[in-house]
C-alpha positions in Angstrom: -49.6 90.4 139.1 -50.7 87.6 141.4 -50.5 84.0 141.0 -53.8 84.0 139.9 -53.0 85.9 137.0 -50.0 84.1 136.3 -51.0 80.6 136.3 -54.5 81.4 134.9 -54.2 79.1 131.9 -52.8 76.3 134.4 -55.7 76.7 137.0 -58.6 77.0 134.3 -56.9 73.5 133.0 -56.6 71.9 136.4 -59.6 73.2 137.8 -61.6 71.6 135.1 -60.5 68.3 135.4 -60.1 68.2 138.4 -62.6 70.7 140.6 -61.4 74.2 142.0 -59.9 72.3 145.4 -58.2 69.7 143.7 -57.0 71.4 140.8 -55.0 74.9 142.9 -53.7 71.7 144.8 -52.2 70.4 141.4 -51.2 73.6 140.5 -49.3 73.9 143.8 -47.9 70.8 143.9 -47.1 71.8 140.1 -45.1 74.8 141.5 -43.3 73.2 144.5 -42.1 70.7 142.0 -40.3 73.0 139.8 -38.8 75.1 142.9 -37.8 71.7 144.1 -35.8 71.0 140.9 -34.1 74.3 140.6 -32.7 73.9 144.3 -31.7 70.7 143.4 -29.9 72.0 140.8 -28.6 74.8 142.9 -27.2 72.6 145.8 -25.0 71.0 142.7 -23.0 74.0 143.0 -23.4 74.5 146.8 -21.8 71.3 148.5 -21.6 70.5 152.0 -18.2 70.9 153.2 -18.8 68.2 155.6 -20.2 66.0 152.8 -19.3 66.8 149.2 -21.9 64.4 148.0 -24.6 66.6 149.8 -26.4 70.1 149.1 -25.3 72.5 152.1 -27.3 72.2 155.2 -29.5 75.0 154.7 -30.4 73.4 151.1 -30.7 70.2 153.0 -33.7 71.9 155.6 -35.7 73.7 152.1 -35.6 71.0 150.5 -36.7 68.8 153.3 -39.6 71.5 153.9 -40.5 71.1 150.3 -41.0 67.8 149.9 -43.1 67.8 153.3 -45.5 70.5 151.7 -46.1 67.9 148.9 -46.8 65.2 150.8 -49.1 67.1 152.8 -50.9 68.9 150.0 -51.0 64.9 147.7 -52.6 63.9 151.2 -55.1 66.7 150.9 -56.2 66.1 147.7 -56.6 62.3 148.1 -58.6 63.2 150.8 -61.1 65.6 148.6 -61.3 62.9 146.1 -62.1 60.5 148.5 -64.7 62.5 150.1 -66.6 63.3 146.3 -66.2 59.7 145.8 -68.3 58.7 148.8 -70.3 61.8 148.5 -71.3 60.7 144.8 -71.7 57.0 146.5 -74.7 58.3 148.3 -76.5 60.2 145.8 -76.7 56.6 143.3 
């Protein structure tokens, strides 16, 4: 089965408020969302022995990666909007 097939309903919703781009970008960011909160969830019981108070060091890097990927895919998608807004613009 591939992601397609398994987020169907998702993607059919997102894509049709939001456009095909915009709305696997949702979807995406959707996803990396909930992995972020179950490693969260998993560096509870994987402390740093350095730092209690902190995931392990290898949780601390995925995590770290995560959040990048969403910043970079939000920045995407403002950018498609932004780009259909001004591409609208010029049709009026």
């Amino acid at each position: 089965m591939t992601i397609f097939d398994e987020k169907r309903q998702e993607l059919e919703h997102h894509e049709f408020m939001m456009g095909r781009e915009r709305g696997r970008l949702a979807v995406a960011l959707d996803m990396l969302t909930d992995s972020l909160i179950l490693v969260g969830q998993h560096g509870v019981y994987c402390a740093s022995t350095r730092n209690p108070s902190k995931p392990a060091l290898d949780l601390q890097a995925v995590l770290a990666g995560m959040e990048g990927a969403k910043e970079l895919i939000k920045s995407v998608m403002e950018e498609i909007r932004k780009n259909r807004e001004e591409g609208q613009g010029k049709r009026e």
